[in-house]
N, C-alpha and C positions, 0 to 999 in steps of 0.2 A: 147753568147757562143753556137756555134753550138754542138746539139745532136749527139751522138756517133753513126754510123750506126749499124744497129744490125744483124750481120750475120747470123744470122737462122730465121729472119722475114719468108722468104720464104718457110723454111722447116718444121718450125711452123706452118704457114696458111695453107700449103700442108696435115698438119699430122692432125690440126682442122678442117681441108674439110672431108677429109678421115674419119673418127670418126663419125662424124654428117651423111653424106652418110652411111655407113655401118649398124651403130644403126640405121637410119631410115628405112632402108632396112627390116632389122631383128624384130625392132618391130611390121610395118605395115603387114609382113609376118606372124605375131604371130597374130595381131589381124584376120588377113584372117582365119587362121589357127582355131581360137576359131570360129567363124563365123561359118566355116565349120566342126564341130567334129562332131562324130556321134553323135545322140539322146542316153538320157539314160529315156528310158520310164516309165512315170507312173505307168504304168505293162505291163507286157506282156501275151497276151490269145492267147486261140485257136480259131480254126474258129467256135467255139459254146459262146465263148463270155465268159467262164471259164478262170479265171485267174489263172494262171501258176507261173509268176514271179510277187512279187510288186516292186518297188520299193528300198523302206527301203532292202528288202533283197538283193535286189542286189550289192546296197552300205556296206551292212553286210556283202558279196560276197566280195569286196573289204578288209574291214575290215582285216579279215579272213587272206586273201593273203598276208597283211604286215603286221601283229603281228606275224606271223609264220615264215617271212621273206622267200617267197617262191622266189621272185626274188634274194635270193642268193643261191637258189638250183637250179630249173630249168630258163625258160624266160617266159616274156607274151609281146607279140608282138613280140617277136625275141629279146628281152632287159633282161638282167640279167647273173647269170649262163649258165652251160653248162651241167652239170653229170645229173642234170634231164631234162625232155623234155622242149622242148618250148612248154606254156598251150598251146598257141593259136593254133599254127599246130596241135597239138597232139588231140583238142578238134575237131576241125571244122573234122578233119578224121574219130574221132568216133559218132560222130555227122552222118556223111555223111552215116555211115556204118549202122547206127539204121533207116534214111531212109530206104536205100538199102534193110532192112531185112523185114519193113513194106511193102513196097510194091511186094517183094517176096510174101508174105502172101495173099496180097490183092488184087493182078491182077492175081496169079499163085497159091494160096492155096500151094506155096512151101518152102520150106527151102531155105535161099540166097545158099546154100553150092550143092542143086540140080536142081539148073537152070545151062540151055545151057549157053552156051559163048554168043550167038546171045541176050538170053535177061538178059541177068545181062547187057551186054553193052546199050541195049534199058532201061533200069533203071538207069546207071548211066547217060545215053544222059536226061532224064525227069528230075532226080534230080539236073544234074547240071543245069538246065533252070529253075528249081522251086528256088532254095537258091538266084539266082541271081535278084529276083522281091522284091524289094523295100516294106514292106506291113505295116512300120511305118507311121502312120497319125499324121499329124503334130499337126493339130487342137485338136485332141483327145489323144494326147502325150500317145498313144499305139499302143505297137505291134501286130501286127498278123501274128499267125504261122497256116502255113497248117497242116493237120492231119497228113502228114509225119513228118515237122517238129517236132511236140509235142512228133511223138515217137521216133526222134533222140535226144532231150531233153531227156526226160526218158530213153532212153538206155544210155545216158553219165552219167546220175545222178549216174546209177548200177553201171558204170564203176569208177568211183569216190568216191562210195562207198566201193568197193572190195579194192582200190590203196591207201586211207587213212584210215582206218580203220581196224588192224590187217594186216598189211603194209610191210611182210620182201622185198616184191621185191623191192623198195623205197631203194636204194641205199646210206650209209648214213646216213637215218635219222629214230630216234628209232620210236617204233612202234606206234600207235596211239597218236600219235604228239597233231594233234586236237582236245581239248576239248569241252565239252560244255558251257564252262563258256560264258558270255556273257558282255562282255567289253564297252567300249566310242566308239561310230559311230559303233555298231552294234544292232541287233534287236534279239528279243526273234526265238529258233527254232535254226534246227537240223545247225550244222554250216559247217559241209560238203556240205548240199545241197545247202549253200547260197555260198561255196565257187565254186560249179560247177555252180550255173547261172551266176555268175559274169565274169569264164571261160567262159560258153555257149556264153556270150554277145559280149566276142572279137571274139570268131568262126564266129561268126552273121555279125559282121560290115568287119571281112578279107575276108565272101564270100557276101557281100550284092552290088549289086552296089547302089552308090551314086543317088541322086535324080537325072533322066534327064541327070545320065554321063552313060557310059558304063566302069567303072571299080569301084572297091572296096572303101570302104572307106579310105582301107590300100594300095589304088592304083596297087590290085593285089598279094598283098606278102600274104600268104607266096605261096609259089611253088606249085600248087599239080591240076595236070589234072584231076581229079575226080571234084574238087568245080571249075572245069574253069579257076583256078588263073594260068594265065602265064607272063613272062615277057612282061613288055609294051616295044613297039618296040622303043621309045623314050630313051631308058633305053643303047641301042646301039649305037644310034646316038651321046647321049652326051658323053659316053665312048669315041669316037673317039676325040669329039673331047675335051675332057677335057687331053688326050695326046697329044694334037696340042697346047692347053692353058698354058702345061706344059713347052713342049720343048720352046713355042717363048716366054715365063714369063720368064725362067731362060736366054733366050739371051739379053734381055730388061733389063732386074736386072743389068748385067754384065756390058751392055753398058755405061747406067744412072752413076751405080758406076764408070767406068772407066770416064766418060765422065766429071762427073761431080764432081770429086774428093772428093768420101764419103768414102777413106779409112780411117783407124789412120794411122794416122804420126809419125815415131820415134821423143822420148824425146829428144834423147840422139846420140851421134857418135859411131859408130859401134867398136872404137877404145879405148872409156871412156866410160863406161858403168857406169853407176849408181849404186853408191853400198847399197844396198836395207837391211835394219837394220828392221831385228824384233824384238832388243831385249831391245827396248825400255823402260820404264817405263809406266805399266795401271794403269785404274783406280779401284776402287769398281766393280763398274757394268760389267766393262771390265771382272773381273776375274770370276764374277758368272756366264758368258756366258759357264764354261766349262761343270756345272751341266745340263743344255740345250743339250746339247753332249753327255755327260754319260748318258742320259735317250734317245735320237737319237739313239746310237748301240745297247742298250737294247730293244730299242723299235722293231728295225732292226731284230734282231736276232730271237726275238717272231712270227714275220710278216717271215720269213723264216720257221719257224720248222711251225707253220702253215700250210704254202705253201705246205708243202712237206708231210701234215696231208693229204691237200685235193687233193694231186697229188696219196696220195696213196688209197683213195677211189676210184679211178677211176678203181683200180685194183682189190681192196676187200671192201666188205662191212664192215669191221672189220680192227682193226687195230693188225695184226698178230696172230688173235682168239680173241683179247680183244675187250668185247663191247665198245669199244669208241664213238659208236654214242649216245649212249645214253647218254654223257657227254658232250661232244662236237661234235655234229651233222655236218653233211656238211655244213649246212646251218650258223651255227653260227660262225664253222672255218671259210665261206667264209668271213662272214659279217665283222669279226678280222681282217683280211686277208689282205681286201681291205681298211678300216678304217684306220691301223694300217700305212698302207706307205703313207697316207694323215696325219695324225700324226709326222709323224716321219722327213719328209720331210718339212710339212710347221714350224715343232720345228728346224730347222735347220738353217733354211732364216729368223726367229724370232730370233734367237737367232745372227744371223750376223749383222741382222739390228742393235740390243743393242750394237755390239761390235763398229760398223762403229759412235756411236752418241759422243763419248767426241772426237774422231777422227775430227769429224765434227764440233763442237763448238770448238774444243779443250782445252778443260776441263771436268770437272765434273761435272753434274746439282745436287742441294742440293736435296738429299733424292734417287738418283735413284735408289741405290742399293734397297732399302727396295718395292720400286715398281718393279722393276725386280724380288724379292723373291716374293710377289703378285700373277704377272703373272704365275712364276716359279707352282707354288702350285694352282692355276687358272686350268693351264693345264694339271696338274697331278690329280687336280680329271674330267676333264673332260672326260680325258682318260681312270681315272679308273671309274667311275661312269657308262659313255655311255655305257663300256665294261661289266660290272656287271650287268647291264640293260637289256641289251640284251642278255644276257645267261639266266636272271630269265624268259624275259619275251618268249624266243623260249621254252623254260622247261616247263614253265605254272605256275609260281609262281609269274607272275607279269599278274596283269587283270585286274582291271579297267582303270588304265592309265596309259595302253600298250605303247600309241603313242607318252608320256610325257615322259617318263621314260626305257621304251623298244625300240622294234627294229620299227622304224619311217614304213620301209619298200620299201624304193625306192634304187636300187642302188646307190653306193656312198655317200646317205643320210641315213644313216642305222642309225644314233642315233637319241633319241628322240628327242621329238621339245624341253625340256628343256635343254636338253644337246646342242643342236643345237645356239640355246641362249648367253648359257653358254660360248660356244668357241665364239660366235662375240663380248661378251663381252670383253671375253680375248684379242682378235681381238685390240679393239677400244682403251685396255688398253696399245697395243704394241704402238699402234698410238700417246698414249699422252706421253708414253715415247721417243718415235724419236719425237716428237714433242720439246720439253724439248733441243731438240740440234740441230736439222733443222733449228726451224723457228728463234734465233736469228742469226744463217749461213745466212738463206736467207736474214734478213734483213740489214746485215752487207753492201748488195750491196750497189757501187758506194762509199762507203769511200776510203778513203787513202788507199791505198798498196794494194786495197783489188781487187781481180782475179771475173772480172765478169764473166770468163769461167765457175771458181769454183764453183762459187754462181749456175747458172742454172745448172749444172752437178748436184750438192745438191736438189734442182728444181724438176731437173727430178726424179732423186731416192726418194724423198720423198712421188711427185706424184704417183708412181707404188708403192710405200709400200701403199699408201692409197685407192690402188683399190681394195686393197688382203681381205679385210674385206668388202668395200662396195659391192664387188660384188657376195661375198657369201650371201649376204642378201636377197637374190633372192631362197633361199632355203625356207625362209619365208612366201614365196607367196604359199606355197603346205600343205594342209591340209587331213587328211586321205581320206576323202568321193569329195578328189577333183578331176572330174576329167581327164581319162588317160593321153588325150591329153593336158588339159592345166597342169598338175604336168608333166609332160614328158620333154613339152617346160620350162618347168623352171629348170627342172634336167637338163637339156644339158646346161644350162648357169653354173652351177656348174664343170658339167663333163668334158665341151669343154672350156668352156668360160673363166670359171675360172682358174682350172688346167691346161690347155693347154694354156690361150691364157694369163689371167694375171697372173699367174704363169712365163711364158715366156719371157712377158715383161719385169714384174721385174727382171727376172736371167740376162736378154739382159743388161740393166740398170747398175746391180750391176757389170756384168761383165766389161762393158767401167769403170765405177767408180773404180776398182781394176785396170785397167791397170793406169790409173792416178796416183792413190796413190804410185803406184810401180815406178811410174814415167818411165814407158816403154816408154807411150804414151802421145800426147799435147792434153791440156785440150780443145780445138777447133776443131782439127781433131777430135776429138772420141766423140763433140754434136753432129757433122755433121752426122757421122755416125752413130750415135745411133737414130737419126732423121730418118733418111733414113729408118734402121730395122725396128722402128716403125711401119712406114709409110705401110711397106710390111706386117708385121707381122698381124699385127691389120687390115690393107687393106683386106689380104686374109683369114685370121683366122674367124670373124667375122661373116662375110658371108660365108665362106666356113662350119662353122658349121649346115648348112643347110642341107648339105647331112643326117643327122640326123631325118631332120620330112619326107623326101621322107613316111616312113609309115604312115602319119597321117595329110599331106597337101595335099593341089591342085595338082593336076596329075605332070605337068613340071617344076614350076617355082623353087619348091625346088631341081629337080632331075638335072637340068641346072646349080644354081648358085653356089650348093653343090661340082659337079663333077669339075666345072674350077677354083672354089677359093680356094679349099681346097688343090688343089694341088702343091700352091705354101707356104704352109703355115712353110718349116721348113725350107724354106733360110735363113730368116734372122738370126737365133741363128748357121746355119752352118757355113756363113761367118765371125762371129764375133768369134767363136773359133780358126776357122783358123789363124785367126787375132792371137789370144792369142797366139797362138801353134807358130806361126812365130816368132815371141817376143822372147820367151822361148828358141826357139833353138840357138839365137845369143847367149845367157848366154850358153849354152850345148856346142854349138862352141869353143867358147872363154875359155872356163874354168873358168873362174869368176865361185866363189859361188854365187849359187843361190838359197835363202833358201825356196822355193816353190817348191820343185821338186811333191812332192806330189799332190799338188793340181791343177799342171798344167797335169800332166798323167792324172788327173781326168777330167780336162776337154776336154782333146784331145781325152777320152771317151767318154765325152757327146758329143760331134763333130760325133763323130761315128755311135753313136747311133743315134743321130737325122739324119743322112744320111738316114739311117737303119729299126729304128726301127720304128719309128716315122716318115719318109720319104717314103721308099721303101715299107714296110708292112703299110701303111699307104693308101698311095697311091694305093695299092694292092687292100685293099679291102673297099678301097673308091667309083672304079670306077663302076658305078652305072648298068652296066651289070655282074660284077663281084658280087655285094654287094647284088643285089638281089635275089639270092639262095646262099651266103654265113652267110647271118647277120645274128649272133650270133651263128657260129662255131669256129673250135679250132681255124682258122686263124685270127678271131679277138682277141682271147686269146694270142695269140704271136705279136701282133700290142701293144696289151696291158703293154706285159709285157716288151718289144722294148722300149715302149717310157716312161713309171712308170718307171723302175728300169734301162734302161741304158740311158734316158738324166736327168729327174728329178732328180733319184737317185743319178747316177755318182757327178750329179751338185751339189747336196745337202753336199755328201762327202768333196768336191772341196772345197766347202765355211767353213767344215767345220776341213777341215786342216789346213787350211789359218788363220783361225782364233787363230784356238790350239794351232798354230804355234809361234803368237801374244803374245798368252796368256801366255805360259809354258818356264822354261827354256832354256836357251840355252842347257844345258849340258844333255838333256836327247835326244835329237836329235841325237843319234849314228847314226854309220853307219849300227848297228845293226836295229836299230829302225825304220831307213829310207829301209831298206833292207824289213822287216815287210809288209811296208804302197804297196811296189813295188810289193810283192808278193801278199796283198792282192786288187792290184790292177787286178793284171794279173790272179788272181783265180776267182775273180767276173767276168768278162768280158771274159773268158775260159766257166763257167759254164752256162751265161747267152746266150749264143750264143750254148752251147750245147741245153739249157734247149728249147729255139727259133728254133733250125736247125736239131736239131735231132729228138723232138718227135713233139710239137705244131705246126710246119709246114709241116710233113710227115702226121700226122693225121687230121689236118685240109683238106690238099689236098684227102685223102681218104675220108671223110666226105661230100665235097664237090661233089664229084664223084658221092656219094650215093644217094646226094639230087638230082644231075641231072639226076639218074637211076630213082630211086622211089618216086621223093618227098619231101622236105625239112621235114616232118614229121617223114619221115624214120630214117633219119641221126640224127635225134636227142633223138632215142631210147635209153635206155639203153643197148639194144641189140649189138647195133654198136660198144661201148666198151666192149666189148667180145668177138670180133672177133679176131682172132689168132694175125695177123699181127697187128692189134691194139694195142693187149693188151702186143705183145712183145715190142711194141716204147714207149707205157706206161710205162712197165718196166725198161728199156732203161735211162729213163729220171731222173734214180734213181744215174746215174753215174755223170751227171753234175750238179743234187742239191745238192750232195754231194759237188762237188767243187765250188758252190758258198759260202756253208755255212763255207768253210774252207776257204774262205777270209770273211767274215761276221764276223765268230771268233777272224781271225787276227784283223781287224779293231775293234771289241771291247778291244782286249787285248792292242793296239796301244792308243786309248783312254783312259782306267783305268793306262796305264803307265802315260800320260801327263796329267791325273787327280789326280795324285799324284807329281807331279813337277808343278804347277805353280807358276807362279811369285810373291811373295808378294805386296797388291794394294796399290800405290804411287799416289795419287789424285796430291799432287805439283808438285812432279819431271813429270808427263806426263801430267801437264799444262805448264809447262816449256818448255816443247821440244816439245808441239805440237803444242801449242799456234801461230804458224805462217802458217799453214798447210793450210789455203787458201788463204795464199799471194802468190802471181806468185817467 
């Protein structure tokens, strides 16, 4: 008996070529990358051979930076916050400036402030040619600084001294933050000062050049003609042409798809539409999916009045005269902030997955429900625990084991390593529960009646639900004293890789696997398809998250692969909504009820937004002459919030009406209700495109302006948010968070409605009716 031919052999071996290229790309670049980081020296001295820095304190320097959680106030490298400076520009400037005054003194017995024009430029022409010599010995794993250097050290020390200690200019954050307690991976001694060497060390390697190159360690960034750092001319070339990579990717995508017929195919005749029944009979587990939901809007709505905590810092140091920093600091709303819609989000896609497994076996697994309440309470103390954690330990009530328990300190990994744990546990524990109804799905293949399409569609989905843990496990590899550059490259497999790229996947996945069920689409057309996205997705995602080490790799190879793969990186989930949204309108046509209205608005959002937000602001300030006097202004903060809150978010919603939908009543689905879900569509998507187009891209673009006037150092003063026109778009921004959070409200009130309507759980009657769900 001849073997059955397998129609995605080709688009499988296509998508396992693709995969293995990409990761080899990305690791071998990582390994270059460790290869090449700057030195962190045994100590650092003067040219008397007096040591300055050791060591230990400068890893205590570190320390310092992430138990205080500075990278969610300001940046260091141009990575983190916004409302405080980026250390690193802001240091190498006064660094520069403690030169400038010593040799005032010492060539001219003058004050820098009573020299000519003629020689403060003859001092800054010497200083910028002394910062740029190399004087780490390898052999002797120590620095040497000039005698001017050692008195720009010491005048940054004063300056760091003055800014954290008795602190109101510090915007934000209460007054002497910094204690002297001395923690895990830190050393005895004053802890300001270890936190300015540890500063002084990125100043050191953004103006240092590399051995035998002629540019910086940070290949020139940040901006600032005083330390010589200017745009490398390479930085333009691939600009051009990563918009050449752009426009002929999306003709090639087009063709390939038309050519090679990767669209979905209607289930169904445009004439007999399928009549799509959600008011089936669940199970157990099915109905505990709704608690999962009701803690998503609460979570939602916390992560909003946050936002609009640290949007109103931007205006006042206080929040209306009340000392709010002292309670919740900038730094600690950030840290909520950010945490809180990686919460809320991956609690949404965990909770669909639960909903999608007796669907998929079609039954019940014995015990699930009691592992779903597990999870359930798993991620409600990790939630609350990580969050409690790191309020003690920004306050100063949590010290010895800050980094276990407190704030970790890297963007996006703000909880501690046990916390950090704790959710891959939860993780692995999602896993054994789709496990529980996937794996005898998958093994059902090749029997009687039984839909080989279905089986691999189950295949895939199961595959991308099992990335979403294994790939956060790469936050594992970063330890406090680890560092900048190797915990850098492993934050970006979280920040990029993960939330962006297996995030993505799975949404791709479960999205073709919801048009199946719905029976829109053939279970054949929408592999082929979903094959293809892949292929793109992960193709340019992958590798395109390279525009990320440009600060911290080899001069081109990142600035190259970054600028042309990343550019294609948001087709494939834009195609496959469109797709959806196509679907959707033949029911809107036609009249037929179609009990998804909600969650198809939701994704004709994310469609949008990944154009958008995630596309267009994306792409913006990706391109690599744009990115470098841009990184880490407000135009990345509107990139940000583009592609978090309108494709994740939207999507997140999407999956989780669809499922509510499932789970609840019919009778509570009014027209009232449904009227609800429309407005709190249209108010989200109204406020996010204010909150994007009115203030975070009018003052990104002012900002940007700044750094090309003065300096990427400039623009990142607090100053620059006090300027009139600023701080009016600031104010401004008060009109459209008000109307996101009045769909944010709607949608929790939408929720605690259908949390009190759902269906009573029937394990038989929805083994009954489902029980055939993978036969053709």
């Amino acid at each position: 008996m001849m073997e059955p031919v397998n129609p995605y052999r080709r688009l499988s071996r296509v998508l396992i070529t693709t995969l293995v290229v990409v990761f080899s790309i990305l690791i071998a670049g990582g390994l270059l990358i460790f290869k090449n980081q700057a030195p962190r020296p045994a100590k650092i001295v003067d040219n008397q051979g007096q040591t300055l820095v050791t060591h230990k304190s400068l890893l205590s320097g570190q320390a310092v930076f992430e138990k205080y959680g500075l990278t969610d106030y300001g940046s260091y490298l141009g990575n983190g916050s916004y409302l405080g400076p980026d250390y690193t520009a802001e240091a190498l400037h006064i660094y520069l400036k403690g030169m400038h005054r010593y040799y005032a003194k010492t060539l001219y017995h003058q004050s820098w402030q009573d020299l000519s024009d003629l020689k403060k430029e003859g001092i800054k022409g010497k200083v910028k040619n002394e910062i740029k010599v190399n004087r780490y010995s390898e052999k002797k794993d120590t620095l040497t600084l000039t005698a001017a250097q050692t008195a720009g050290l010491t005048y940054l020390q004063k300056y760091y001294r003055k800014e954290f200690v008795n602190n109101p200019r510090q915007a934000g954050l209460p007054e002497n933050m910094i204690d002297q307690s001395t923690g895990q991976y830190m050393a005895k001694g004053d802890k300001v000062d270890q936190l300015t060497n540890f500063i002084f060390w990125g100043a050191w390697l953004a103006s240092t050049n590399r051995p035998n190159r002629n540019f910086t360690y940070t290949n020139n960034w940040p901006y600032d003609l005083d330390a010589g750092n200017v745009m490398p001319s390479e930085a333009m070339l691939w600009t051009a042409i990563s918009v050449a990579v752009l426009v002929a990717g999306v003709g090639v995508i087009i063709w390939f798809q038309r050519r090679y017929h990767l669209e979905m195919d209607m289930a169904y005749d445009k004439d007999h539409l399928p009549m799509i029944n959600p008011d089936r009979p669940i199970t157990n587990s099915q109905r505990k999916t709704a608690k999962f939901f009701l803690v998503v809007v609460l979570l939602f709505l916390i992560q909003v009045l946050l936002g609009e905590l640290l949007a109103h810092y931007y205006v006042e140091n206080e929040f209306f005269g009340i000392p709010l920093q002292n309670i919740w600091p900038f730094n600690l709303a950030k840290t909520w902030h950010l945490q809180l819609v990686i919460f809320w989000v991956a609690t949404a896609w965990l909770a669909t997955g639960i909903y999608v497994v007796p669907r998929i076996r079609g039954k019940e697994p014995k015990r699930q429900g009691l592992l779903v309440d597990i999870l359930f309470w798993g991620l409600i103390a990790v939630v609350g625990g990580s969050m409690l954690g790191e309020w003690g330990d920004i306050l100063g009530f949590v010290k010895e084991r800050w980094w276990l328990f407190g704030h970790f300190g890297w963007e996006y990994l703000e909880m501690g390593k046990f916390w950090q744990w704790l959710f891959i546990a939860a993780m692995i524990l999602w896993i054994i529960i789709l496990m529980r109804g996937f794996i005898p799905a998958i093994k059902r293949r090749g029997q009687k009646n039984i839909s080989v399409d279905r089986t691999k569609l189950t295949t895939l989905l199961f595959l991308g639900a099992i990335a979403i843990p294994a790939f956060y496990m790469a936050s594992l590899f970063i330890l406090p004293d680890s560092h900048v550059t190797f915990a850098d490259y492993w934050r970006w497999w979280i920040v990029h890789l993960w939330v962006e790229g297996i995030f993505e996947s799975f949404a791709v996945i479960l999205i073709g696997w919801l048009m199946v069920d719905m029976k829109l689409t053939t279970s054949q057309s929408t592999i082929r398809a979903l094959y293809f996205q892949l292929i793109l997705l992960l193709g340019s995602g992958v590798v395109g998250m390279g525009h990320h080490y440009f600060w911290q790799g080899d001069h081109n190879v990142w600035l190259a692969l970054g600028a042309c793969f990343s550019a294609l990186e948001v087709v494939p989930l834009c195609l496959l909504v469109w797709e959806a949204w196509t679907h959707y309108k033949v029911y809107k046509v036609s009249g037929v009820e179609f009990p998804y209205k909600g969650t198809f608005m939701f994704l004709a959002s994310t469609g949008i937004w990944n154009a958008i937000g995630a596309g267009a602001l994306g792409f913006l300030i990706n391109a690599p002459a744009i990115n470098y006097f841009e990184h880490g202004t407000q135009w990345t903060s509107a990139h940000a919030h583009g592609s978090m809150a309108g494709v994740y978010g939207m999507f997140s919603i999407a999956v989780l009406l669809y499922t509510l939908r499932n789970v609840s009543k019919k009778a509570v689905w009014t027209a009232k209700l449904e009227k609800w879900i429309k407005w709190a569509c249209w108010t989200l998507n109204v406020g996010l495109a204010g909150m994007v187009f009115i203030t975070l891209m009018p003052v990104g673009y002012l900002q940007l302006s700044d750094a090309l006037t003065n300096g990427y150092w400039h623009a990142r003063l607090l100053s620059f948010y006090r300027e009139p026109v600023v701080k009016t778009l600031l104010g401004l921004r008060s009109i459209p968070d008000v109307i996101f959070t009045v769909g944010v409200v709607l949608l929790v009130m939408v929720v605690f409605k259908i949390f009190r309507n759902l269906k009573p759980a029937d394990n038989d009657g929805m083994a009954k009716e489902q029980g055939q769900w993978d036969q053709d």
